[in-house]
C-alpha positions, 0 to 999 in steps of 0.5 A: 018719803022717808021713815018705815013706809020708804024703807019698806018700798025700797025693799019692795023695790029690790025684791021686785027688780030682783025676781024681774031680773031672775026671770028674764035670765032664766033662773027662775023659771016653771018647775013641775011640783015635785021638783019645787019642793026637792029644789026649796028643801035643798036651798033651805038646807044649804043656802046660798051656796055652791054646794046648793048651787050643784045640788039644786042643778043636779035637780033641776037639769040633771043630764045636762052638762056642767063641766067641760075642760081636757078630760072630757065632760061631766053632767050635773049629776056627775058632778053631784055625786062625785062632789058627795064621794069627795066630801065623804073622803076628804073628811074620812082622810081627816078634814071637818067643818071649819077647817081651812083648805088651800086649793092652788090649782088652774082652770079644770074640774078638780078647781071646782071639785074641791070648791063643792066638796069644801061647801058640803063638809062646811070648810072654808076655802084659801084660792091661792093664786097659780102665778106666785112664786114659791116663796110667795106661796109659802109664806102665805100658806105658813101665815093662813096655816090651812088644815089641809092643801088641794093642788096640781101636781106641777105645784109641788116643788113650790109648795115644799116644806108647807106641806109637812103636817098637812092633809094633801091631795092631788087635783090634776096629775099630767102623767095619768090625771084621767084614771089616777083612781087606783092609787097615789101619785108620786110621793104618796099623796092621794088624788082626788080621783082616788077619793072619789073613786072610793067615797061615800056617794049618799048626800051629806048632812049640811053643816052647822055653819057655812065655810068662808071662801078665802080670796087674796089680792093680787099683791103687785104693789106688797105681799098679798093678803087673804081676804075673806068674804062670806056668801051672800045672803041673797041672789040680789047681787046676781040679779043686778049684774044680770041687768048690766051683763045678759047672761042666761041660764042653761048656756055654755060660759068659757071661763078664760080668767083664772078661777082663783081670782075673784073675776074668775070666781064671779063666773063660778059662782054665777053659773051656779044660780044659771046652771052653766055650762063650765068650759075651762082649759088649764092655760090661757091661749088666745087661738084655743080658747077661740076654738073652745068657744066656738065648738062648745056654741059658748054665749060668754066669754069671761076674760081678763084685759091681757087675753083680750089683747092677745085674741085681738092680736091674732092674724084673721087666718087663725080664726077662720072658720070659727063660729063665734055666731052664739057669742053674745058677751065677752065680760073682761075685769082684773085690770084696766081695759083701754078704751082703744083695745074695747073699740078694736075688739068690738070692731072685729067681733062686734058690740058684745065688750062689757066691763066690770070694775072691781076689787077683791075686797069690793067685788064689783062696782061699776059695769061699762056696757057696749054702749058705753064703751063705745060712747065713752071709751075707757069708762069703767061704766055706771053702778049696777042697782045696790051698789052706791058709788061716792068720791071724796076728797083726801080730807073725807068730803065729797067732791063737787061733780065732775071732780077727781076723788077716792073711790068708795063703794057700798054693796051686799058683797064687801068682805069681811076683813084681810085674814090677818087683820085690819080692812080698807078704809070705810067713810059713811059706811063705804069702802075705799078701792084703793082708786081714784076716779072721776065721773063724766057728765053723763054719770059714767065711772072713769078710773084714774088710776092707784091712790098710790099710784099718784106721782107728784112731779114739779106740784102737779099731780100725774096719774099713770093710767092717763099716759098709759091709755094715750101710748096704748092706743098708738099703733107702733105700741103694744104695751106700757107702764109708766111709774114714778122715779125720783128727779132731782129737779122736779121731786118726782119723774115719770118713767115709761117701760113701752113693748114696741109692735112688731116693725116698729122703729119708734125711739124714745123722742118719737114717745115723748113727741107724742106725749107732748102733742096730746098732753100736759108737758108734766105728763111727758116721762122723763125716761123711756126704756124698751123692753120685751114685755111687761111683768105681770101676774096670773090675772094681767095686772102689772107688777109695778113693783118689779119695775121700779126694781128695774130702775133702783 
């Protein structure tokens, strides 16, 4: 069938498959009347957004907690009015709807604050991202030119002089950040706590036109880009990821990822329509973030690849005693994940390893869930329901299936274009992510690797991941990455960079042994260098290009 009458089933279809998956995660659940008619007004007014989000919480489950990092707890009501006094003040000090707000801060309570407190005043939201260097920050402050920063203390020498001329608030101060309500910190700058202390409480009046939320890509191969995404229109985003990934409503989420990255941000943004507990801690360790679970009764546990390698690299005795009983979901993104590390994970905790594959610019694409993780390792999983996923070839045809090919995706949540211009490449409505992959027989994503990753070495096209994955999954070896270098001989040659375990006597022979025993011989590194670790940003990817500078 095809014509109005398909695409009016198509839609009943979704719509259908949508309520079915709100319902079954606890969103949409039996209200009393007084409290529909106060949680349709505050949708209707504010749309799909965080400050709709914190409000129709506020409603629905007003002395349950929302937040739960160093400083304590705040319900939703708290965070409600608080976030209320926020807005008051920050558009007292000067701020008004359209302006842009920088917001460089770690995973605590100030991060969402100000996200909430942007949505009620209608200001868009610049996530700059807490691994950059100085200059980094600057130059992407100086090219977004932002109305106003919102920033941890500790970032203020790396700020520098981007904050002339700028409205600047403090989120978290290490010396008093509990009490800082009385007063600026040093510098003159005002906290947070200081506006809230002394804002306005009542609701505000929703404004005209939403603000944008500014998300930049992780830049490991370039500078990085802001790219803007809008808010969906819809909770049929949520809904189809709710069918790959159980999370349920009203439960505790400890979110390991940074915020400011969009794995991070994804868990935000669900837990607004769920209502979650928000369990953050400011820097990563494997050891406490365990605890933090365990003793908040945590149902999820939002990581990226590299946390996820150092939980497991924890000895049995440091989590002794724990009870990670309620833990039902650990949701990893913003790098690769090998498939040996998902088995050892899965092994230990049991089958609860789900893997999103995305990109800033695409959000999500497909979701590998244990089962297929465990059928298939290294899968990046199948697309969840309105996500279209399609691969073609370098002159923008499809490939035949089973065939290698540039990934392109379609869904409701593809931004709207990099701040300063310009986009990804679309074919049939689709956008590139900037990958290449393949599927199996059974339908199942496997990324290759980079587009630009690809190494030409002697005619023969090598993607880095496939090295990377067998190397990864040998005993002696904790890390890897391999690049392109150039070889005289052969074009292109393949360089490995290996973080030997603990006790291991490999050598560069032993390496390139293994290689050879298991692939191609043009797939065996031409050089192997040692090292102490890898270089990687904030979310785990590594930073190849700081590599090849080793090597230049």
């Amino acid at each position: 069938m095809s014509g109005p009458h398909a695409s009016k089933l198509d839609h009943l279809g979704n719509t259908v498959h949508t309520v079915r998956q709100l319902v079954k995660a606890g969103v949409v659940r039996f209200e009393r009347p007084d409290k529909l008619i106060a949680l349709a007004k505050a949708i209707r007014a504010w749309g799909p957004t965080p400050a709709a989000g914190y409000t129709a919480s506020a409603i629905r489950v007003p002395d349950s907690i929302a937040i739960d990092d160093e400083l304590g707890t705040l319900t939703f009501r708290e965070l409600h009015v608080r976030t209320n006094a926020l807005a008051h003040g920050m558009r007292a000090a000067g701020i008004v709807e359209g302006d842009g707000i920088g917001i460089l801060c770690r995973n605590h309570r100030g991060f969402v604050e100000a996200t909430v407190a942007c949505s009620k005043l209608g200001a868009s939201a610049l996530y700059l991202n807490t691994g950059f260097a100085g200059p980094q920050i600057r130059d992407v402050i100086a090219r977004e030119n932002p109305a106003g920063l919102i920033f941890d203390d500790e970032y203020t020498g790396l700020i520098g002089d981007q904050a002339a001329g700028r409205h600047c608030f403090i989120a978290w101060h290490d010396g008093n950040a509990a009490t800082r309500s009385d007063n600026a910190v040093e510098g003159g700058r005002m906290t947070l706590e200081a506006l809230i202390a002394g804002g306005d409480q009542t609701d505000l009046t929703p404004p005209s036109r939403r603000g944008k939320v500014v998300i930049l890509t992780s830049g490991t191969t370039g500078t990085p880009r802001g790219a803007a995404r809008r808010q969906p229109e819809s909770l049929s985003p949520a809904a189809a990821l709710f069918s790959k990934i159980p999370l349920k409503a009203r439960e505790p989420t400890v979110i390991a990822a940074p915020l400011f990255h969009t794995w991070g941000f994804a868990h935000f943004t669900l837990g607004l329509a769920l209502s979650s507990t928000l369990v953050l801690r400011r820097r990563f360790d494997a050891a406490e973030i365990l605890e933090a679970a365990a003793t908040s009764h945590a149902t999820a546990l939002i990581v990226v690849p590299v946390m996820l390698q150092r939980i497991i690299e924890l000895p049995p005795a440091a989590t002794a005693g724990l009870d990670l009983s309620r833990l039902r979901i650990i949701a990893v993104s913003g790098s690769a994940l090998p498939g040996e590390l998902a088995t050892k994970v899965m092994d230990r905790l049991g089958d609860v390893v789900y893997n999103l594959y995305g990109s800033t610019e695409v959000a999500w694409v497909t979701i590998a869930t244990p089962a297929d993780l465990r059928a298939a390792p290294g899968t990046a999983g199948t697309p969840p329901r309105g996500t279209t996923v399609r691969l073609y070839d370098d002159a923008d045809q499809p490939v035949d299936p089973g065939a290698p090919g540039r990934i392109f995706v379609a869904n409701e949540m593809l931004f709207d274009g990099y701040t300063g211009g310009g986009s990804k490449a679309v074919i049939d409505g689709l956008m590139s992510t900037g990958d290449v992959g393949h599927f199996d027989q059974a339908g199942r994503l496997f990324v290759d690797g980079r587009d630009d990753d690809m190494i030409i070495s002697g005619g023969e096209n090598v993607f880095p991941r496939e090295i990377e994955d067998l190397l990864h999954a040998h005993p002696e070896i904790d890390d890897v990455s391999v690049i392109g270098v150039p070889d005289d001989q052969f074009g292109q040659g393949l360089k490995a960079f290996v973080v030997l375990a603990s006790g291991s006597q490999l050598d560069s022979t032993a390496v390139k042994t293994h290689v050879r025993d298991n692939l191609a011989r043009y797939k065996v590194p031409r050089d192997v260098v040692f090292v102490v670790e890898l270089p990687r940003n904030a979310t785990g990817k590594v930073l190849k290009r700081e590599l090849r500078l080793q090597q230049d």
